[in-house]
Backbone as CSV, one residue per row, in Angstrom:
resi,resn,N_x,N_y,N_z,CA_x,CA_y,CA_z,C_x,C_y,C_z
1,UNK,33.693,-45.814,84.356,33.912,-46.457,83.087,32.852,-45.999,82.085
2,UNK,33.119,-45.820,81.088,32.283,-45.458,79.499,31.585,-46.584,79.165
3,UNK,29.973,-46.928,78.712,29.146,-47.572,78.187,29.631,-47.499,76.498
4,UNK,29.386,-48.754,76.099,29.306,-48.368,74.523,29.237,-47.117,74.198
5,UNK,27.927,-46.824,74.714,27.032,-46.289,73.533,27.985,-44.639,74.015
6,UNK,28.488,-44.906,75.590,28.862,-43.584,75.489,30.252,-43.399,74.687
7,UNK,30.859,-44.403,74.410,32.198,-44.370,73.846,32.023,-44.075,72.246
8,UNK,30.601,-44.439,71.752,30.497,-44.474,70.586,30.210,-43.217,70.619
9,UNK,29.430,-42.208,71.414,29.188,-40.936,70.961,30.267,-39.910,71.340
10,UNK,31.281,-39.987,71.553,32.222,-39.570,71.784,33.003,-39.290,70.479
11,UNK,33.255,-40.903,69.970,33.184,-40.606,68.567,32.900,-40.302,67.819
12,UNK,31.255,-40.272,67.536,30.689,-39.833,67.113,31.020,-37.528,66.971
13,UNK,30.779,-37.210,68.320,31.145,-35.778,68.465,32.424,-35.221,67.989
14,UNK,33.806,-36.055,68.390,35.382,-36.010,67.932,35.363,-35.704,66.359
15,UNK,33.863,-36.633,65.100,34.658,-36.003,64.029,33.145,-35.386,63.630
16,UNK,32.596,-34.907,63.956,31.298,-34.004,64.079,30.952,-33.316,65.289
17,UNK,31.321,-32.257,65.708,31.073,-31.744,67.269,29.551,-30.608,66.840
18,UNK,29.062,-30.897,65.768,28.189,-29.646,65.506,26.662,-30.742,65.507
19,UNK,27.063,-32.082,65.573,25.904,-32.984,65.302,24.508,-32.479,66.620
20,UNK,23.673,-32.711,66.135,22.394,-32.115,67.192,22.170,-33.363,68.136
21,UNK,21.188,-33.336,69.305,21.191,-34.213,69.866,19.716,-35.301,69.265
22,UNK,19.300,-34.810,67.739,18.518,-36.340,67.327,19.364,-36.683,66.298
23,UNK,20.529,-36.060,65.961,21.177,-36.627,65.034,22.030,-38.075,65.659
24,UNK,22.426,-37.427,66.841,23.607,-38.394,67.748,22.304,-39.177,68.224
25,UNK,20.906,-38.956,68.899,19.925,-40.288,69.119,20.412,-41.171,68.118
26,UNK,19.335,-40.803,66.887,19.843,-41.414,65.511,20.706,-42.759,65.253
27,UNK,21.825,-41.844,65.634,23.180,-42.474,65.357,23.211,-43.819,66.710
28,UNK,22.947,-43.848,67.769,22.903,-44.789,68.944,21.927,-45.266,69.122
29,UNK,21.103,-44.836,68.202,19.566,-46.060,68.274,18.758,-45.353,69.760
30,UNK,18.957,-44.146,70.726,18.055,-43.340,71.132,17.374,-42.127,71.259
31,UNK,16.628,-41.946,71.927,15.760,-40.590,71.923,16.698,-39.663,71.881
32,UNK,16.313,-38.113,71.514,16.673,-37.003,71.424,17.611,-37.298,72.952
33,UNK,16.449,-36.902,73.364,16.503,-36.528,75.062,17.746,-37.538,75.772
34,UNK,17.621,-38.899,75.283,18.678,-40.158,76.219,19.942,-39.611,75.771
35,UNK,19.715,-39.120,74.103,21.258,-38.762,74.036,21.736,-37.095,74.478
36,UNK,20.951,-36.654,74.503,21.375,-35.506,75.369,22.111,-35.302,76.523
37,UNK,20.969,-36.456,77.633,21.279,-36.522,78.675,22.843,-37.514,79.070
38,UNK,22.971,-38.491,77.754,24.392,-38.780,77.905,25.523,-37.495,77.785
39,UNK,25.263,-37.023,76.894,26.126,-35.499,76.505,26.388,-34.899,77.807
40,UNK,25.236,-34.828,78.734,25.354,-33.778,79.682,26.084,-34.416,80.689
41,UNK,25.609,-35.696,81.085,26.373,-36.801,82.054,28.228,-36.581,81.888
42,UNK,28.771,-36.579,80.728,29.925,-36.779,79.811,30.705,-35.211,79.975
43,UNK,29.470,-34.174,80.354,30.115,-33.115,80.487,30.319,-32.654,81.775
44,UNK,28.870,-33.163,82.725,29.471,-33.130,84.453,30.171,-33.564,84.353
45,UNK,30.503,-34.637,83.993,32.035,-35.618,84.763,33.306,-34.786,84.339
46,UNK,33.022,-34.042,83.598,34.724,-33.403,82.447,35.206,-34.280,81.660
47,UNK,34.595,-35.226,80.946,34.977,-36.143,79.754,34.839,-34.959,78.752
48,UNK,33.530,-34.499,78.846,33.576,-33.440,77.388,33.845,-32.144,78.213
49,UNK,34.579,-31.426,77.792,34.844,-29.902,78.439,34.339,-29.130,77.674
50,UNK,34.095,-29.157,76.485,33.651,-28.137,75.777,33.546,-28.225,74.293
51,UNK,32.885,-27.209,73.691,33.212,-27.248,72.585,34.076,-26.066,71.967
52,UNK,34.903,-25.926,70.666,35.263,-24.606,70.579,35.604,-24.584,68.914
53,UNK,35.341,-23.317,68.641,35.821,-23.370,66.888,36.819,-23.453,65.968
54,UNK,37.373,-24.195,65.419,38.690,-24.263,65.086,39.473,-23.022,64.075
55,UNK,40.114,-21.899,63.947,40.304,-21.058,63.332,41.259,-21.233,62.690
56,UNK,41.176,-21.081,61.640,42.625,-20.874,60.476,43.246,-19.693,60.382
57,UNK,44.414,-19.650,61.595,45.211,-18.341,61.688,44.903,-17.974,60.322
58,UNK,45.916,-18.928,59.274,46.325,-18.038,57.958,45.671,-17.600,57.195
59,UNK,44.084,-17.550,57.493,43.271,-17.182,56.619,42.804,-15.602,57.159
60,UNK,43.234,-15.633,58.628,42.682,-14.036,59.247,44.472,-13.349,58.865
61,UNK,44.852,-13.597,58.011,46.489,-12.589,57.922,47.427,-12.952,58.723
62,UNK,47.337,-14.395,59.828,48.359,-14.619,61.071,49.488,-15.774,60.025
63,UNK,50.552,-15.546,59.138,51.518,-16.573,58.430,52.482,-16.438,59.367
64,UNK,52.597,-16.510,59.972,54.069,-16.907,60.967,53.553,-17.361,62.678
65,UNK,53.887,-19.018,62.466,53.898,-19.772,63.795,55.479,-19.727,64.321
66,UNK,55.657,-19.295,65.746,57.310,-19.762,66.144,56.978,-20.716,67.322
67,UNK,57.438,-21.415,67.634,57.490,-22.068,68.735,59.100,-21.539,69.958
68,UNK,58.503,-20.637,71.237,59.837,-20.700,71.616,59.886,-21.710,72.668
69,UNK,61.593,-21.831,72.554,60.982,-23.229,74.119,62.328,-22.332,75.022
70,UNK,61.784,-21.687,76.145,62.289,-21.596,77.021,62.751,-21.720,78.463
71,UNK,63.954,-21.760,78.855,64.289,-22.251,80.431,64.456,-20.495,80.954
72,UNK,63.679,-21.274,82.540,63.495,-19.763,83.345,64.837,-19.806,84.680
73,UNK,64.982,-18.771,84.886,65.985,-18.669,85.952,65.245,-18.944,87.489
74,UNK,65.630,-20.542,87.592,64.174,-20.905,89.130,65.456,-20.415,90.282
75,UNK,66.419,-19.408,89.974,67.084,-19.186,91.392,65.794,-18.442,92.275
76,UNK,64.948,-17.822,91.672,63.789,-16.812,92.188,62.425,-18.157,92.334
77,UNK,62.237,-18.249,93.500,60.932,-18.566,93.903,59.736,-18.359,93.107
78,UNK,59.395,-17.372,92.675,58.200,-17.348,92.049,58.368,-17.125,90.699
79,UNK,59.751,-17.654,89.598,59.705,-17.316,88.289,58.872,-17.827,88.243
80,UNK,58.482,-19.506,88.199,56.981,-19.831,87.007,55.804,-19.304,86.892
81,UNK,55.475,-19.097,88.279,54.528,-18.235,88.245,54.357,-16.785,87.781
82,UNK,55.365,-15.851,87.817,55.422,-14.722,87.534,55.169,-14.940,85.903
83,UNK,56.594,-15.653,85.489,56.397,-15.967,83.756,55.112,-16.191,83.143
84,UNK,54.452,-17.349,83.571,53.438,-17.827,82.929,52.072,-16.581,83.167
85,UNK,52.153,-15.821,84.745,51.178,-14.902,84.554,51.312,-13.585,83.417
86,UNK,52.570,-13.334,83.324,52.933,-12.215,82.351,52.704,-12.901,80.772
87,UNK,53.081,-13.958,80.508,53.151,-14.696,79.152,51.585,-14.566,78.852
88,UNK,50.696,-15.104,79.691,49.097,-15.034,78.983,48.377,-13.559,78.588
89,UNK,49.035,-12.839,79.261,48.949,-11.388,78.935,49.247,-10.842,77.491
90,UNK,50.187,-11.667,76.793,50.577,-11.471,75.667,49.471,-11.846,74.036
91,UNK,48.904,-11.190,73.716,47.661,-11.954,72.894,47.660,-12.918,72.254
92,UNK,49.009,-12.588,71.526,49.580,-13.177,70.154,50.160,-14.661,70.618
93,UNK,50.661,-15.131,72.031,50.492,-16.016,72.799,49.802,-16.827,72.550
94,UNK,49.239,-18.177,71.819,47.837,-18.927,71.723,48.252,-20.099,72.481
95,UNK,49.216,-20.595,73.127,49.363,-21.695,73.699,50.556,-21.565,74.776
96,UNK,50.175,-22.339,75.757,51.539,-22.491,76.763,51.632,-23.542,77.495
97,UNK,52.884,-24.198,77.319,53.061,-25.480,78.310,54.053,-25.309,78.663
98,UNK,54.650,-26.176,79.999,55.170,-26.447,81.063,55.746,-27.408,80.625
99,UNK,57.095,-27.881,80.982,57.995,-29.029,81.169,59.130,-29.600,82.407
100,UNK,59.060,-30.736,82.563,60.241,-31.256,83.346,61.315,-31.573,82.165
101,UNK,62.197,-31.288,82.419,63.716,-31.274,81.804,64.334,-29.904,81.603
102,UNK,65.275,-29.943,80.393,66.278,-28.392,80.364,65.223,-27.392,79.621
103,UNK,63.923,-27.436,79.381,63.411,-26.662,78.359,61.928,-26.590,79.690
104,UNK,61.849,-25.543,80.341,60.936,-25.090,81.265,59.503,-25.200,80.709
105,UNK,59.064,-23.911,79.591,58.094,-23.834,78.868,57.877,-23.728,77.317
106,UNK,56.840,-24.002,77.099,56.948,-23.588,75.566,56.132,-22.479,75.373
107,UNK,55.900,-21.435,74.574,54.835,-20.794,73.932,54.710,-20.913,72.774
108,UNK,53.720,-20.786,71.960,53.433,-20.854,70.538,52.972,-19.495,70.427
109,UNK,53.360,-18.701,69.436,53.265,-17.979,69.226,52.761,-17.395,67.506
110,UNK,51.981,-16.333,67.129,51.368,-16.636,66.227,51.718,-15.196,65.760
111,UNK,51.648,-14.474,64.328,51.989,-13.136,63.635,51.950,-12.972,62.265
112,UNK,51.256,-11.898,61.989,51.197,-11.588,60.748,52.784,-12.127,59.966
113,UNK,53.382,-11.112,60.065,54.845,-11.312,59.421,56.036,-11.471,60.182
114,UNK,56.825,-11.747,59.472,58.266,-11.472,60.407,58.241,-9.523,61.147
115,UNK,58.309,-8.945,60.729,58.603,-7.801,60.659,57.215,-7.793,62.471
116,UNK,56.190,-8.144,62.261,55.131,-8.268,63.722,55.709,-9.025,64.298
117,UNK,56.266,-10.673,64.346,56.617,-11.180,64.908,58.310,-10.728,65.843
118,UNK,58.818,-9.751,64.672,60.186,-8.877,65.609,59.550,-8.189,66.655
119,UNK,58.310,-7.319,66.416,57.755,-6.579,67.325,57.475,-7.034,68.769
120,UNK,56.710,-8.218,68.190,56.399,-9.215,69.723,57.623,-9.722,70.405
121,UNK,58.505,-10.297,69.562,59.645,-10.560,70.473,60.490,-9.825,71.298
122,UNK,60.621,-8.558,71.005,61.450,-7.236,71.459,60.892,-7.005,72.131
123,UNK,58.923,-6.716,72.037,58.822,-5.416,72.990,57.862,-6.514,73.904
124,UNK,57.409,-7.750,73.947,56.682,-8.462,74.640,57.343,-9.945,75.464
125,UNK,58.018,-10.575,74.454,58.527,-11.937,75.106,59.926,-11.463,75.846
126,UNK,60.587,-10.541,74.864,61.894,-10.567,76.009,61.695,-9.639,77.080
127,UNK,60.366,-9.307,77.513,60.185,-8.126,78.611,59.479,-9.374,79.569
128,UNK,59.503,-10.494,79.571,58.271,-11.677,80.462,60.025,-11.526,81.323
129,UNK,59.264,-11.651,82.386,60.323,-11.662,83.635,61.020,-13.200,84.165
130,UNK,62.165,-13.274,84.128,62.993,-14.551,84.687,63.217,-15.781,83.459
131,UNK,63.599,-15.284,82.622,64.188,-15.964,81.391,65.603,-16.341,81.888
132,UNK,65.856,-17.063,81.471,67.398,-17.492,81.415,67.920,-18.185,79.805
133,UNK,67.266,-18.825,79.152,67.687,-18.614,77.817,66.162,-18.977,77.092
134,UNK,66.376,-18.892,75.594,64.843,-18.544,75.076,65.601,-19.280,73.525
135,UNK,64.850,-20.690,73.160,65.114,-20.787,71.511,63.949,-20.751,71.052
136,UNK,63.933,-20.078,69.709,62.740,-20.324,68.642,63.226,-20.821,67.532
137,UNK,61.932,-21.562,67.152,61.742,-22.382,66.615,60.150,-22.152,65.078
138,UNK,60.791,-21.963,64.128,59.822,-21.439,63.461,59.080,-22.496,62.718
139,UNK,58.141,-22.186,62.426,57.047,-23.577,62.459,57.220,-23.191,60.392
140,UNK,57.346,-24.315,59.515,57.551,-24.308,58.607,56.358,-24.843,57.787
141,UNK,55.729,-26.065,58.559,54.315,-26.546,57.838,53.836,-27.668,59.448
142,UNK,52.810,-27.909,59.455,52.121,-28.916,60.418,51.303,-29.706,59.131
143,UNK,51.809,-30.759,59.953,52.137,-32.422,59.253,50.690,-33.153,60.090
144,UNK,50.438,-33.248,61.043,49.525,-33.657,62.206,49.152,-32.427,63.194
145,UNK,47.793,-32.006,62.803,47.324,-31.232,64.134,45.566,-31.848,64.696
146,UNK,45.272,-33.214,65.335,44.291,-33.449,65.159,44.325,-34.204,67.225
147,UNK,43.383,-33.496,67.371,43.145,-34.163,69.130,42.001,-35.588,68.922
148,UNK,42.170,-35.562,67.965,40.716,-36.627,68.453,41.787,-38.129,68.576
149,UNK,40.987,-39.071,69.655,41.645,-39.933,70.008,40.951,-41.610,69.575
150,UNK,41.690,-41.965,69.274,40.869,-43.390,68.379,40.224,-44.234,69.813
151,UNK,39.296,-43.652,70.047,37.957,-44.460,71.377,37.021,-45.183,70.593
């Protein structure tokens, strides 16, 4: 179970992850060091996994998100596995999940233009082995993209 103070710095990190560890003391009323050592406690356990930088595709030239959601042909034993090892191979790839129901996986997929994004689809997604059908889904604007969780 989470202490206050650790629930509060959690929060604390969720909308500041760059805060130092006397800023987050500071903020919980302890030492550098106590709040550190909560940080580190929070990160053995895998509460905190990490930190990482948030990038604005559209600012490095990437304007086209598709989302495909596809079902794999499981007559073959090892499609998911085969799929998902060939799919991470793909760069332009930034995300992949798994599903129970008619829609197997998703990828998100990211590209300069249409004209790159034809490229990837032709010569990369429809070459991933054990597809059985494939929809995309082109991402038009994101409305909500935020992980932090009200703790």
């Amino acid at each position: 179970m989470l202490s206050n103070d650790d629930t509060k710095l959690l929060r604390l990190l969720q909308n500041d992850p760059s805060l130092s560890s006397t800023e987050l003391g500071e903020a919980l009323g302890l030492t550098s060091a106590a709040a550190w050592r909560r940080v580190e406690k929070l990160m053995a356990t895998g509460v905190i996994q990490g930190q990482e930088a948030v990038i604005d595709w559209t600012k490095l030239g990437y304007l086209v998100e598709v989302s495909l959601r596809i079902t794999l042909d499981k007559t073959q034993s090892r499609a998911f596995d085969e799929f998902i090892g060939a799919a991470r191979d793909v760069p332009e790839v930034v995300e992949i999940q798994t599903f129970l129901g008619r829609v197997d996986v998703r990828l998100s997929v990211l590209a300069r233009d249409m004209a790159h994004y034809q490229h990837i689809y032709r010569d990369a997604i429809l070459t991933l082995p054990h597809i059985a059908d494939i929809e995309a889904l082109m991402q038009v604007s994101s409305l909500k993209d935020d992980e932090r969780l009200p703790i």
